[in-house]
C-alpha positions in Angstrom: 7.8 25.5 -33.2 10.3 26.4 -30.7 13.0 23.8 -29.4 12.0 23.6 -25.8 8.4 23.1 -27.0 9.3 20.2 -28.9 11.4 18.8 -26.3 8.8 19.4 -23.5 6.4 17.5 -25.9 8.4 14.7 -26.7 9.5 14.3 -23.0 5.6 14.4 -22.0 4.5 11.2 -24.4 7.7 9.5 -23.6 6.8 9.4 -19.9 2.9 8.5 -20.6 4.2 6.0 -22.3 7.1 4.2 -20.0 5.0 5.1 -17.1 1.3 3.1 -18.5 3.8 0.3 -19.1 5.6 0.2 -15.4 2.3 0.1 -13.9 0.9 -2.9 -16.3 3.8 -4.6 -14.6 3.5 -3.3 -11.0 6.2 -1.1 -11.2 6.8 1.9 -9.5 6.0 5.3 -11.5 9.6 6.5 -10.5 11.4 4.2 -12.4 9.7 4.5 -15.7 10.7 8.5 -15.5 14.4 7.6 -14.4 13.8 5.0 -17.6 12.5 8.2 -19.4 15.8 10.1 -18.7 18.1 7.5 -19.7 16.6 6.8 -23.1 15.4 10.2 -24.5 18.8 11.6 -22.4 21.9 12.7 -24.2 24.1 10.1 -23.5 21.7 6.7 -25.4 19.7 8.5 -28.3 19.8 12.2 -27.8 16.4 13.4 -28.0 16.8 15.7 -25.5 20.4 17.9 -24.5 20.6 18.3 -20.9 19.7 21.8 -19.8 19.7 24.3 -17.2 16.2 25.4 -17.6 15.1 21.6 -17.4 16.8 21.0 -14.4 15.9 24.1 -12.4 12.4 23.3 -13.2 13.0 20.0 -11.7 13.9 21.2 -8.5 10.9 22.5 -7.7 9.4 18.5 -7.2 11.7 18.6 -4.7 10.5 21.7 -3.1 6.8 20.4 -3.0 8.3 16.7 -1.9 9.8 18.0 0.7 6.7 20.4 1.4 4.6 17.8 1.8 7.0 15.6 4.3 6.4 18.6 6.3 3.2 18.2 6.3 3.8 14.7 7.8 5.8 16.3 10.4 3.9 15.3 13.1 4.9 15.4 17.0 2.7 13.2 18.7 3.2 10.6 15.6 7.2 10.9 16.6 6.5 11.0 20.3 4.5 7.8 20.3 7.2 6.0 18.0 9.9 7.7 19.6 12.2 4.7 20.2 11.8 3.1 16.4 12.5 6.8 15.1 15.2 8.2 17.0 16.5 4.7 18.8 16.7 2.2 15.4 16.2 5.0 12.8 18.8 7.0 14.1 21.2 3.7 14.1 20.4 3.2 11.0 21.6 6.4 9.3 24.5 6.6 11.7 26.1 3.5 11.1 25.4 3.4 7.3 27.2 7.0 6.9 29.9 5.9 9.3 30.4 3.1 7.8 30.5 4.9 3.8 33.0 7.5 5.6 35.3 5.1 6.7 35.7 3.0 3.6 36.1 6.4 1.5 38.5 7.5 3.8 40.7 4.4 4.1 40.5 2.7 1.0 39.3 5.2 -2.2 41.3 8.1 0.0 38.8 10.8 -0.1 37.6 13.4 2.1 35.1 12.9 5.2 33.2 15.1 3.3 32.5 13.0 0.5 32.2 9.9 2.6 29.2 12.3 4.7 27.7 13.0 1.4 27.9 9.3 -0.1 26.8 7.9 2.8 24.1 9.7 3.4 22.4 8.9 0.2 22.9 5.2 0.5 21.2 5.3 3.9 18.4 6.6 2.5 15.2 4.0 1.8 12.4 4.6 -0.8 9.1 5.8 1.2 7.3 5.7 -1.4 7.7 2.0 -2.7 7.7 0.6 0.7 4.6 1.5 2.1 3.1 0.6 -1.4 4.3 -2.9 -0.9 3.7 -3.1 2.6 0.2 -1.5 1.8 -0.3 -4.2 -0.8 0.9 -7.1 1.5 -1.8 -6.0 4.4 1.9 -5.4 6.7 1.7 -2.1 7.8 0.3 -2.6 10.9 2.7 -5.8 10.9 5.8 -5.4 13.7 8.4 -5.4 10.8 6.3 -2.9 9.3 5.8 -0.5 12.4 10.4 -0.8 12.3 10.1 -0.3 8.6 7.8 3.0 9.1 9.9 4.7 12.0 13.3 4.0 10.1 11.8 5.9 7.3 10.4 8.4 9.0 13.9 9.2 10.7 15.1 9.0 7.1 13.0 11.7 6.1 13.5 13.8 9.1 17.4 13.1 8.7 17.1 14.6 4.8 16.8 17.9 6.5 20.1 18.7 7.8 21.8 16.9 4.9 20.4 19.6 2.5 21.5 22.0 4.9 25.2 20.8 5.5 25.7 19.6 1.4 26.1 22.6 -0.5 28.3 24.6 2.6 31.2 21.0 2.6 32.7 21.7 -0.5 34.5 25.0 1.2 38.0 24.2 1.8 39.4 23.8 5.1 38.3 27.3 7.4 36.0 28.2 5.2 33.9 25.0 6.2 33.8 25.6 9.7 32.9 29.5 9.0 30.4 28.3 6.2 28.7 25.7 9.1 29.2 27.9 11.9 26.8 30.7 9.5 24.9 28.3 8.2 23.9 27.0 11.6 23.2 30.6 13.1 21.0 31.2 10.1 18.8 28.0 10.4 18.5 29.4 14.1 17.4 32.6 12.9 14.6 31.5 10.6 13.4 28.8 12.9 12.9 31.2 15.2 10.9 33.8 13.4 9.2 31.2 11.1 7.6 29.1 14.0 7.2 32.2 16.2 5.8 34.0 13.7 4.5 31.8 11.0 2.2 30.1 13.9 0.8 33.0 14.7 0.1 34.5 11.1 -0.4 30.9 9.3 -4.1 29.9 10.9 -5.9 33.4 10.4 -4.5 34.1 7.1 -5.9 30.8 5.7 -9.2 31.3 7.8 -9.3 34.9 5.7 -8.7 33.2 2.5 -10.9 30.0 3.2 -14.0 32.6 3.6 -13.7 33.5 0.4 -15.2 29.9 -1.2 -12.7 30.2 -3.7 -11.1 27.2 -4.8 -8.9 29.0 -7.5 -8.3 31.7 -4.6 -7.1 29.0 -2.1 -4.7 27.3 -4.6 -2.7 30.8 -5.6 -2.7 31.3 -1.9 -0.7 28.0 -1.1 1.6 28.5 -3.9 2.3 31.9 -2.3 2.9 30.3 0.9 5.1 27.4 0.1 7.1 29.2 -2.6 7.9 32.5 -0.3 8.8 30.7 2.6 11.0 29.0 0.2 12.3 31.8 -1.3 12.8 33.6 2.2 15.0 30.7 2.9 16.9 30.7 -0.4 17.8 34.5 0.2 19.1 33.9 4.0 21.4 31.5 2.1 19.9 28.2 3.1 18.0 26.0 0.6 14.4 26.3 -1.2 13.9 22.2 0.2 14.1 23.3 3.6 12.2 26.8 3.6 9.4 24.1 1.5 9.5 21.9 4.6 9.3 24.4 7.4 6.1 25.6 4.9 4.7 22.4 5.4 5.2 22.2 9.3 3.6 25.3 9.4 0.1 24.4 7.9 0.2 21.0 9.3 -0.8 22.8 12.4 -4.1 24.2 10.9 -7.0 22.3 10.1 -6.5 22.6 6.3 -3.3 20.3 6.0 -5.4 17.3 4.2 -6.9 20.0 1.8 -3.9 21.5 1.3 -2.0 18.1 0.9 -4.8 16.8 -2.3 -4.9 20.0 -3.7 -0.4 20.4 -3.9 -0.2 16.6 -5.0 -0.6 17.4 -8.5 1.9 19.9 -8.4 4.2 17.8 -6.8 3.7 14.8 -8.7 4.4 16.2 -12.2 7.3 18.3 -11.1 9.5 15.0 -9.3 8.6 13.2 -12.2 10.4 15.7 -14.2 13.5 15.9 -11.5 13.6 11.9 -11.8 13.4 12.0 -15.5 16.4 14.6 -15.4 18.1 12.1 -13.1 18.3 9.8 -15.6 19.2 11.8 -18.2 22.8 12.5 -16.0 23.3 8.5 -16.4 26.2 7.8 -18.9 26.1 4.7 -20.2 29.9 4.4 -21.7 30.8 5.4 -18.6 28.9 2.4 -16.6 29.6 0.1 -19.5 33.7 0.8 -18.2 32.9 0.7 -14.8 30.7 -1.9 -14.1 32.6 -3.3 -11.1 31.7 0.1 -9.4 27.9 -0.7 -9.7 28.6 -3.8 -8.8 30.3 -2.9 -5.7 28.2 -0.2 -4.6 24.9 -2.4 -5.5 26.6 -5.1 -2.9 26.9 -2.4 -0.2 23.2 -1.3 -0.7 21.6 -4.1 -0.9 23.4 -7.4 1.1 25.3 -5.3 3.6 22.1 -2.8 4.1 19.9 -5.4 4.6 22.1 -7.1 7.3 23.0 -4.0 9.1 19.1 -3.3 9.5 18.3 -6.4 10.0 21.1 -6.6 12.9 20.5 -3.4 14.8 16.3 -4.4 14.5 17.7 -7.4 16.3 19.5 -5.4 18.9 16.8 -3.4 19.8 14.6 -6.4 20.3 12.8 -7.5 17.5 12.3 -11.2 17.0 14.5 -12.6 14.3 11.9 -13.0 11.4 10.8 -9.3 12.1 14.6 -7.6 11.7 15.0 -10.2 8.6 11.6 -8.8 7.0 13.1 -5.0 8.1 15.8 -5.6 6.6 14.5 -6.7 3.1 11.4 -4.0 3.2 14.7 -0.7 3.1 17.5 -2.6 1.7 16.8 -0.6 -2.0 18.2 3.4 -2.3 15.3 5.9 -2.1 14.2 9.1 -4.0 15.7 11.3 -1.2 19.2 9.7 -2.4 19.1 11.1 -6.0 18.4 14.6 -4.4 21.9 14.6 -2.6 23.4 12.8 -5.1 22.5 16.0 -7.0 23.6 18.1 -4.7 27.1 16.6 -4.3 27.5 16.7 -7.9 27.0 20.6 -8.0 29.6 20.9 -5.0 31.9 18.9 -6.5 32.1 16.7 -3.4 32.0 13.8 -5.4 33.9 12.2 -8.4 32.0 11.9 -11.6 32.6 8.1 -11.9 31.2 7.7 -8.3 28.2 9.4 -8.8 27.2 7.9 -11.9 28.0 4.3 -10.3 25.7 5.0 -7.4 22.8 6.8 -9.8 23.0 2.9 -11.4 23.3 1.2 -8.8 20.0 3.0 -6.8 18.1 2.6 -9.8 18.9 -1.7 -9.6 18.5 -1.9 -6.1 14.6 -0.1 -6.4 14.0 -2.6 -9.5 14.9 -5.6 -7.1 12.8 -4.5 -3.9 9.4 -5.9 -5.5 10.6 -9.1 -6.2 13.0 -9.7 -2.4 9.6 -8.3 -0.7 7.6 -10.5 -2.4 9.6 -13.6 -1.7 10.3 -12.4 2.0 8.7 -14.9 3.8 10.5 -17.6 2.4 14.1 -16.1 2.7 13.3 -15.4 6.5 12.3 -19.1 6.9 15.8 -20.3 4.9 17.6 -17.7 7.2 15.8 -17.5 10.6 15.5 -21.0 12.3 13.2 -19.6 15.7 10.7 -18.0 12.1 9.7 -21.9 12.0 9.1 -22.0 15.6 6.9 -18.5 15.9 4.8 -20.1 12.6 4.4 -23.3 14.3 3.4 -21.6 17.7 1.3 -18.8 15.9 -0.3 -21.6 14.4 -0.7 -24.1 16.8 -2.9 -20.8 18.8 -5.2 -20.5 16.2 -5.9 -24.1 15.7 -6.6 -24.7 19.9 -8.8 -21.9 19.2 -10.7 -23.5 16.9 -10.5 -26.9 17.9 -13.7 -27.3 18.9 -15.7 -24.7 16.8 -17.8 -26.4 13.6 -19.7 -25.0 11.2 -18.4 -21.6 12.0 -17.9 -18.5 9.8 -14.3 -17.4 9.4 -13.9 -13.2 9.3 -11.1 -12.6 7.2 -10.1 -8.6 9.0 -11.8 -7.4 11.9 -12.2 -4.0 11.6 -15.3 -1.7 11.9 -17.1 -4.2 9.0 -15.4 -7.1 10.5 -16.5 -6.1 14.2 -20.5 -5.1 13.0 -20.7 -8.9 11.5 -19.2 -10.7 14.1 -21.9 -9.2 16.5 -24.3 -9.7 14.3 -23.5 -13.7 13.6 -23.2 -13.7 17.7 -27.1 -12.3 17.5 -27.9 -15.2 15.8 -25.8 -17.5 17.5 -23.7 -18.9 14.3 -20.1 -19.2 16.2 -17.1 -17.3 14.1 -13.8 -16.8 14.2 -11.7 -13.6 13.3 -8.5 -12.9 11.6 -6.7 -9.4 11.9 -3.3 -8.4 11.6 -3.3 -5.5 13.9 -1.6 -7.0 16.8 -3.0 -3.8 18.9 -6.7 -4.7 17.6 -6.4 -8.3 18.5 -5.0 -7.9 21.6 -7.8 -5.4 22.9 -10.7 -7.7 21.2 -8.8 -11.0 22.9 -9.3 -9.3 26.0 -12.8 -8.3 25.8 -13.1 -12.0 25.2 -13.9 -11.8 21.4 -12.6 -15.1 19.2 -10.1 -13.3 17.5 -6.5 -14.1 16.4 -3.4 -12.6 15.2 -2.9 -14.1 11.3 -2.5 -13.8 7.7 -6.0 -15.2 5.9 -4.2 -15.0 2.7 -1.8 -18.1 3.7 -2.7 -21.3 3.5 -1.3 -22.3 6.9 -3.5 -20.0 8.6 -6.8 -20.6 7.2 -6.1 -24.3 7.3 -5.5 -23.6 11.4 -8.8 -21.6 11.5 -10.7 -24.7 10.4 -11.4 -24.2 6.9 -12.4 -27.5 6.0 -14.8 -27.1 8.7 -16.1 -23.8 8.3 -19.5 -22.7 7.1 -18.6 -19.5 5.0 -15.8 -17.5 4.6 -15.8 -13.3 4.7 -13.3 -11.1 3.4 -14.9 -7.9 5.5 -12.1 -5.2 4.0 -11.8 -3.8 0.4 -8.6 -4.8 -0.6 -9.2 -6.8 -4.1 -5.1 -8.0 -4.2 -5.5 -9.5 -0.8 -9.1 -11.0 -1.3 -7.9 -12.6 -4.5 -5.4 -14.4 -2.7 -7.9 -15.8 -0.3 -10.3 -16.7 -2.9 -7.7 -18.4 -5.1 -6.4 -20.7 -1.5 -10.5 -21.2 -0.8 -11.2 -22.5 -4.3 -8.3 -24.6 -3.9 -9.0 -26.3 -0.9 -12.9 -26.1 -0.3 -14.1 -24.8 -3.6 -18.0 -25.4 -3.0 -17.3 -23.1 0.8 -19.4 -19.8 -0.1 -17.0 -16.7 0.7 -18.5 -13.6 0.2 -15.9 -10.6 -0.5 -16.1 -6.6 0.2 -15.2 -4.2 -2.3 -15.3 -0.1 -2.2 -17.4 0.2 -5.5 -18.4 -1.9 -8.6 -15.0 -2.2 -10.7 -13.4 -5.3 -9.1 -16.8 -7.1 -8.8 -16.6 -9.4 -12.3 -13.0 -10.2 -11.3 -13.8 -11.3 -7.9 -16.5 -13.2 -9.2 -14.6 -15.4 -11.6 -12.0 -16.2 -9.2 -14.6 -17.6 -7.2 -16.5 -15.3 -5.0 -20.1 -16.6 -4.3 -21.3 -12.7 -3.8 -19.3 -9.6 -3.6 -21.0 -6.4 -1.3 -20.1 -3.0 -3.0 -20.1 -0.2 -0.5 -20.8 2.5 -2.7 -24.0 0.4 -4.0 -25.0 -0.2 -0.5 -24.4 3.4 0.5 -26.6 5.0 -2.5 -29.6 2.8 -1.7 -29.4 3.9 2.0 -29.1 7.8 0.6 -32.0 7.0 -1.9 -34.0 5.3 0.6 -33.6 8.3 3.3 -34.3 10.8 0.5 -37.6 8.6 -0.9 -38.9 8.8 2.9 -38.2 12.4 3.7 -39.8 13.5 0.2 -43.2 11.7 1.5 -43.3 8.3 -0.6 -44.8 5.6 1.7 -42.3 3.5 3.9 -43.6 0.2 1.7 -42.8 1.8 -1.8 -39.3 2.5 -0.3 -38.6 -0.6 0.7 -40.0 -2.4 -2.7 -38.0 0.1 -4.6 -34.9 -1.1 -2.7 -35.7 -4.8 -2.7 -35.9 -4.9 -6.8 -32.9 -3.2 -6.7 -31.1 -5.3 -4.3 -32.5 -8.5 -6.2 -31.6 -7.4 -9.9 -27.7 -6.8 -8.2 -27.5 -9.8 -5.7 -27.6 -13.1 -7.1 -28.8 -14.6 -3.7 -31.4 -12.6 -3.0 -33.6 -13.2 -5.8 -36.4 -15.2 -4.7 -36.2 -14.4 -1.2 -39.0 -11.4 -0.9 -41.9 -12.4 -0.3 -43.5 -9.5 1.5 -42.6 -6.5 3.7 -44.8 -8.1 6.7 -43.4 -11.4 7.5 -41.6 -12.2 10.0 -38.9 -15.0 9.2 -37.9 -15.9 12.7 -41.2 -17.9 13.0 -40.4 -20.0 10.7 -37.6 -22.5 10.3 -39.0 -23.8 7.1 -38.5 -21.1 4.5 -36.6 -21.3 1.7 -32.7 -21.2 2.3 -29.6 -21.6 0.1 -27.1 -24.5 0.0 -24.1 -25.3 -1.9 -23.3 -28.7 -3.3 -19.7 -30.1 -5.0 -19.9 -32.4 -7.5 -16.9 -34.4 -6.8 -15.7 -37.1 -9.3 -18.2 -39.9 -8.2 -21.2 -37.5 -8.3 -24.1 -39.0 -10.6 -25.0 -35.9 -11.7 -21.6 -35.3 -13.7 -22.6 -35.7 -17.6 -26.3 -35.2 -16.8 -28.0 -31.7 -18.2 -30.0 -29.8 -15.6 -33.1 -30.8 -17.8 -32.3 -34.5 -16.5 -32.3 -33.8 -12.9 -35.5 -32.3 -12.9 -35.0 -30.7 -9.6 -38.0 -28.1 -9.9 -40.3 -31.2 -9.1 -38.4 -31.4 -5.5 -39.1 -27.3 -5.1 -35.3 -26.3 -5.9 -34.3 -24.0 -7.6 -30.9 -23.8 -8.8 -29.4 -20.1 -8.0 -26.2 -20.1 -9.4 -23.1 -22.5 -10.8 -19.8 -21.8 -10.0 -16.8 -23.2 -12.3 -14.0 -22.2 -12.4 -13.1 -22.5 -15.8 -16.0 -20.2 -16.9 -16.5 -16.6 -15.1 -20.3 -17.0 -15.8 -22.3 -20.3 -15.8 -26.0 -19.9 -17.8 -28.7 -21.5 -16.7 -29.9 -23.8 -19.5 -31.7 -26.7 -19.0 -29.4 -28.3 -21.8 -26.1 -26.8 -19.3 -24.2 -30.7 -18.7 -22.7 -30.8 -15.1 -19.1 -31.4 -14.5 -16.9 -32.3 -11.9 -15.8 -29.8 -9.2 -19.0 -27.7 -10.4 -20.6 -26.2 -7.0 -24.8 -25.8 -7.4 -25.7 -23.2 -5.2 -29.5 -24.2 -4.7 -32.4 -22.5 -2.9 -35.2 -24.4 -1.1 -36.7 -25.9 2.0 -34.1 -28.0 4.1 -36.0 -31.4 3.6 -35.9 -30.6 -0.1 -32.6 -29.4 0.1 -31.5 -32.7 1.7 -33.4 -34.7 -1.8 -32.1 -32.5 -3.9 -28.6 -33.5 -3.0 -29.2 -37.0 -2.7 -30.0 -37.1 -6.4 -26.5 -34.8 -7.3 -24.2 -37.0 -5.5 -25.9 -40.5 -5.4 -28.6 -40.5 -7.6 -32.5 -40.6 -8.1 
């Protein structure tokens, strides 16, 4: 078997391996390849020698990375964020290179060159990672999240003309200013007659190919694309990362760019692995193990002094000082970018050895950090920002006048297009509720059409206390977002345990776990959406409107807990009647009689209940056994009429 085979191989297993393990522990990917690199890597066991061939390969996840940020390259996107882009992002970059420039220059005595090249990769913030955790946290939409998106969007943009200016500084002294001075009438050139040109030929040349119907057809022709303009670029002298990006710019303007961007993902994905993996296989450990007090220093400057200098200028362009604090903590780590132009100072020689393996490390640490300082943000920023106690309180205080008076009400945990269609739908009926949403936009527009909604976090305690928990009637969780729900579910248990709270999921996978942390029922859209297609197909095929809707019903009542029992015919019409059968949920709290009592005992079938269902938290699934002994904090979810409902209860809590 050839040597590169074997190597390829064992490099393959090593990274399924690390990789399955980082995200068992909610680590990034990324890390786990730079992991990769270090291990297999010739400087800790020597699996793998460091080779030209690897490392070229490598570079192409950097042309498809930076292929599909041009995609992202969006101008009305920029134009509407304009002043958190190019008025705090801009800052941001600036001062951190100005600052790295300076300190090179004046105390380690190198060139501004070196200081540009340094500094620009320690400005650099992982995209990746943060709007993951942002994702995760339900902050996006959040006003440190909005700073956090436009500084990293100015990042991205700002990557550009580093990859230009990196490989042309290591000339000495003339030749710098004639390599810059040809570099910059070359990127004129080819911006020119790519976006003159490229425009014009990029939209019917896809059209052409798209009318073919051939996926295998489409794929070889964005490879074409993407690697030819990158190639065009190479040959005027420029780099394959920007002639990759101006590709992407280019079909962002055509109405394939979300094809394009599923079907290059793989591509890309696989191939930056590889350039992270070859990352870490630059890391010398004897050399760190010497020069740990570089790390050290360099860690300092990326992650204390980053996070202050974001956090300040975010102060200084307005923001409250909770939000620049939570900026600040969101990008204090290095980024992916930064390992790119750390690789391309190396090459030029613009750096010191030492250096660059110092900052390699010291990246690497700063992205293993980031998940733990984001997730303990919020109390950092109330240790550090005094006014964060006042916003809370005030924020607060809002939602709780809001509710004040409202009882029995349903609290909607998102109020988005789900969120919105139930809250009109409870108003129908007239059941009052009460919205949470952390779109600030959203809320403000609903707020004034006069719609009981309110800027806040459901999954902290604070907020669903404000929103009148304890007095609530239910409790929805109307988006598909199982971290955040579990959250919720595990602060509901906690505080009202027997308070029903029915959760929204995107298909059937998270349903069992949602269950045992204490959702009465969860809704599955994918479910719900199939026996609407089934039920339009049934119809249009002829089958009578009655069959249909029996067909749905046993469906609905073999996957819905709380529906069984509640069909009783296709005719009736249950708005005459306030005495049918309805559900009700009791807590056996510790001086309920029925605790040590089987469900035999209670005999609550004489009183026309039925028990549903029996949530404890202890055991995911409760069977219904007439031998089954109560306990406390067990919540009976029982069906019946309300004056047997009412009996029923008196002979849980009190007694027969």
């Amino acid at each position: 078997m050839p040597v590169h085979l074997s190597s390829l191989l064992l490099l393959l297993a090593a990274a399924v391996i690390t990789v399955v393990l980082c995200r068992l522990v909610k680590l990034p990917a990324m890390l786990g390849y730079l992991f990769v690199g270090m291990l297999i890597g010739p400087h800790v066991l020597g699996l793998i020698a460091s080779s030209e061939e690897a490392t070229h390969l490598a570079e192409y996840g950097v042309v498809f990375l930076m292929f599909t940020l041009g995609l992202e390259f969006n101008l009305a996107k920029l134009k509407a964020m304009r002043r958190i882009v190019f008025g705090l992002g801009a800052a941001q970059v600036g001062a951190m290179v100005l600052l790295v420039i300076i300190g090179l220059v004046l105390i380690v005595r190198l060139n501004w060159a070196a200081g540009l090249a340094l500094g620009g990769a320690l400005a650099m913030s992982s995209t990746a990672m943060v709007s993951k955790l942002l994702a995760d946290r339900n902050e996006l939409n959040a006003a440190h999240g909005q700073n956090a998106i436009g500084i990293l969007l100015f990042q991205d943009l700002a990557v550009v003309p580093l990859l230009i200016m990196l490989p042309v500084l290591s000339h000495p002294g003339e030749e710098l200013v004639n390599a810059l001075g040809l570099a910059a009438l070359k990127i004129v050139v080819v911006l020119f007659l790519l976006l003159n040109l490229g425009q014009k030929l990029m939209r019917p040349w896809f059209n052409l190919v798209a009318k073919q119907h051939s996926s295998e057809l489409f794929m070889l022709n964005l490879l074409l694309v993407t690697l030819g303009i990158a190639w065009l670029t190479e040959l005027s002298g420029l780099s394959l990362a920007l002639g990759a990006f101006l590709a992407g710019m280019l079909i962002a303007e055509t109405e394939y760019r979300y094809q394009v961007e599923d079907d290059i993902r793989p591509f890309r994905d696989l191939l930056l692995g590889l350039f992270f993996v070859t990352v870490g296989m630059t890391l010398n450990f004897s050399q760190l193990a010497t020069q740990w007090w570089l790390v050290l220093i360099i860690l300092v400057v990326l992650l204390p002094l980053k996070i202050a200098m974001i956090a300040g200028l975010a102060r200084w362009f307005g923001a409250s000082a909770g939000v620049s604090l939570r900026t600040g903590f969101a990008l204090g780590q290095g980024g992916e970018f930064a390992f790119v132009l750390l690789t391309l100072a190396g090459s030029g020689k613009l750096l010191p050895e030492p250096l660059l393996q110092a900052t390699t490390a010291a990246i690497v640490l700063s992205m293993l950090a980031t998940p733990f300082i984001v997730q303990h943000s919020d109390k950092l920023v109330l240790r550090f920002a005094a006014s964060e106690w006042m916003n809370m309180a005030a924020n607060l205080h809002q939602i709780a006048v809001r509710t004040m008076q409202s009882q029995g009400h349903v609290i909607v945990c998102g109020y988005g297009r789900s969120g919105q269609s139930l809250a009109r739908i409870l108003s129908e009926e007239g059941i009052p509720f009460f919205a949470l949403d952390l779109d600030p936009e959203k809320v403000r527009e609903a707020t004034t059409a006069g719609e009981s909604v309110v800027f806040g976090d459901a999954a902290k305690r604070e907020v669903l206390m404000a929103a009148g928990l304890m007095r609530a009637r239910a409790l929805v969780v109307s988006y598909a977002d199982t971290h955040s729900a579990m959250k919720i579910l595990e602060l509901a248990h906690q505080i009202r345990p027997e308070l029903p709270v029915i959760v929204r999921t995107y298909d059937e996978t998270d349903i069992d776990k949602l269950k045992n942390a204490g959702a009465t029922e969860v809704v599955a859209e994918i479910l719900e959406g199939s026996l609407m297609l089934a039920s339009h197909t049934l119809m249009m095929l002829g089958v009578p409107l009655n069959t249909v809707l029996k067909r749905i019903r046993r469906v609905r009542e073999d996957r819905y807990q709380m529906f069984r029992g509640f069909f009783r015919g296709t005719t009736e019409d249950l708005d005459e009647s306030a005495n049918l059968p309805r559900l009700h949920t009791v807590l056996l709290s510790s001086d309920a009689s029925a605790i040590g009592r089987t469900l035999g005992e209670l005999q609550l079938a004489e009183l026309h209940v039925e028990i549903k269902s029996i949530r404890r938290k202890a055991t995911p699934s409760v069977p219904l056994d007439s031998t089954l002994m109560l306990q406390e904090n067990d919540v009976l979810v029982l069906l019946g009429e309300p004056e047997n409902l009412a009996a029923a209860e008196m002979v849980l809590l009190q007694g027969s």
